[in-house]
C-alpha positions as a printed Julia matrix, in Angstrom:
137×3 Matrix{Float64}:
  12.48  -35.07  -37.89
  10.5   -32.23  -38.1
   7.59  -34.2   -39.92
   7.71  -36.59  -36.64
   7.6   -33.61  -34.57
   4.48  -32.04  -35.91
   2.66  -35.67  -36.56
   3.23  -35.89  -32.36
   2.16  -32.46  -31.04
  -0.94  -33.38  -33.99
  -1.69  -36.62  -31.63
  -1.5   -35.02  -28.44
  -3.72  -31.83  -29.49
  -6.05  -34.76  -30.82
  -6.24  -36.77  -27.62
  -6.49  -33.09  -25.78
  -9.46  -32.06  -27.72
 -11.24  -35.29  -27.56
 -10.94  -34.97  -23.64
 -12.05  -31.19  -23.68
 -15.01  -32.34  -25.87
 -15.59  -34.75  -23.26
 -14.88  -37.87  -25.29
 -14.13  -41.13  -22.8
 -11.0   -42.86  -23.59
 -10.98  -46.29  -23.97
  -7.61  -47.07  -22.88
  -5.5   -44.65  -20.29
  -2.37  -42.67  -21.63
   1.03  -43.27  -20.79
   2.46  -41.44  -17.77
   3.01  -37.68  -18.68
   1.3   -38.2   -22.05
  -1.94  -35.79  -20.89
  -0.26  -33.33  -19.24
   2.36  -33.24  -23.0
  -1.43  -33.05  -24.81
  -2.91  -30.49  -22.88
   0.06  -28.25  -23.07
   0.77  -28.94  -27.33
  -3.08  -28.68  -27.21
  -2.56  -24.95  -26.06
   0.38  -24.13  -28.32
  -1.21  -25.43  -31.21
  -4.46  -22.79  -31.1
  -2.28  -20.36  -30.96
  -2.38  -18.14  -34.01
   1.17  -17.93  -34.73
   1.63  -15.79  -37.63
  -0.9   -13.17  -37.86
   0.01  -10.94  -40.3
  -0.17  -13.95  -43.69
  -1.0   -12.1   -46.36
  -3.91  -14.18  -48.22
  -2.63  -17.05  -50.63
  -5.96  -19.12  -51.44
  -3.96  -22.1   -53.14
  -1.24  -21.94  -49.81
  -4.45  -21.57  -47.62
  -6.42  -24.62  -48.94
  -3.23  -27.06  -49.44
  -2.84  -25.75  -45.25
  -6.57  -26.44  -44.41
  -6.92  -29.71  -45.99
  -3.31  -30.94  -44.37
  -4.59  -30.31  -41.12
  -8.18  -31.64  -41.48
  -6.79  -35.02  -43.32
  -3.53  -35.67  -40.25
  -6.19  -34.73  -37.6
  -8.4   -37.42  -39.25
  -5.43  -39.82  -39.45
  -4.63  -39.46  -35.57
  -8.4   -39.89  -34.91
  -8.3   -43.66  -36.77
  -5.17  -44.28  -35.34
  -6.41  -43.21  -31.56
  -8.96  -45.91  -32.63
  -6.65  -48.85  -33.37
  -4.98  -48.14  -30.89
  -7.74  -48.26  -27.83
  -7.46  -44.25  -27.33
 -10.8   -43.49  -28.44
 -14.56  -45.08  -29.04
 -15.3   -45.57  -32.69
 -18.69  -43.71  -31.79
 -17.18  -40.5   -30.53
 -14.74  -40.49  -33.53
 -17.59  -40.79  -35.73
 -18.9   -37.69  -34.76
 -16.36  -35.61  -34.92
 -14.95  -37.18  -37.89
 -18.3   -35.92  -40.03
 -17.35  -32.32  -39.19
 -13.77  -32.23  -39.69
 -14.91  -33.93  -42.8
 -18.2   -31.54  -43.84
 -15.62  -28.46  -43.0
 -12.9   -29.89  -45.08
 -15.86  -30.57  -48.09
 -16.24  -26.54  -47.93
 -12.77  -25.13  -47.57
 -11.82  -24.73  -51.78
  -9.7   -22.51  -54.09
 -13.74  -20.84  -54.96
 -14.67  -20.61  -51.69
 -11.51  -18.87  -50.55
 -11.13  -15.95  -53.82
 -15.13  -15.2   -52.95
 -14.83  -15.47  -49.21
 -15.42  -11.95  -47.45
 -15.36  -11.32  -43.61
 -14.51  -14.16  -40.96
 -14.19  -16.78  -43.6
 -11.75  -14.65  -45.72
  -9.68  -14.15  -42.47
  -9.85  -17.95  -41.84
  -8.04  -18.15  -44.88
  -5.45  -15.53  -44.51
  -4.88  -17.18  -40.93
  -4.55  -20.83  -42.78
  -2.13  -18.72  -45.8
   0.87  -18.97  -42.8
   2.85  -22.14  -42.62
   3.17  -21.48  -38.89
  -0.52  -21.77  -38.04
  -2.63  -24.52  -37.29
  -6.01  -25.45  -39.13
  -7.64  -25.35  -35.49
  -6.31  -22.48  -34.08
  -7.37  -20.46  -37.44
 -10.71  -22.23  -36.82
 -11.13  -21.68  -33.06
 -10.22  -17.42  -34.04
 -12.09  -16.95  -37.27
 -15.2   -18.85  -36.67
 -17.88  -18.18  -39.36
């Protein structure tokens, strides 16, 4: 249940962000489907737990999770007429160069705003994005 949960409010912050970004959908949502994405959307970059102390293995495992299911929706928002191959493409190659850099050695050398990323990424409760959209670096 709680796998189904998260895998929906993971579609609807996907379909929210593609429309922030300004990405055309192909095919119109259901009714009350935008207004559910826009408002998981915001939950979701919240930073939820603040206070994770860091745990590089926890952190990465987190990271990756969040990159790959984001990925999944994407190819599934595809499929299923949501969103233009093109646009996916894009942002597909930098959810896919960022997930390339986030490792195990990048975290245990990582000082400043990338070390924080990963301390915000160490909590269960906290989304790859909103650790992202905080602790830019």
């Amino acid at each position: 249940m709680a796998a189904r949960i998260a895998r929906t409010l993971t579609v609807a912050l996907v379909l929210a962000l593609q429309a922030q970004a300004g990405f055309a959908q192909t095919r119109p949502l259901p009714p009350g489907t935008q207004e559910m994405a826009e408002s998981a959307a915001q939950a979701l970059l919240q930073v939820r737990d603040d206070g994770a102390e860091l745990s590089c293995a926890r952190a990465v495992e987190n990271a990756h999770g969040g990159l790959d299911t984001m990925l999944e929706v994407g190819r599934r928002n595809i499929d299923d007429g949501y969103l233009r191959r093109a646009d996916f493409e894009a942002t597909a190659k930098t959810l896919t160069q960022l997930r390339g850099q986030l490792s195990l050695g990048d975290c245990q050398t990582a000082g400043g705003e990338k070390q924080a990323f990963y301390r915000c990424m160490s909590s269960d409760y906290n989304h790859v994005m909103a650790c992202a959209t905080r602790h830019s670096f």
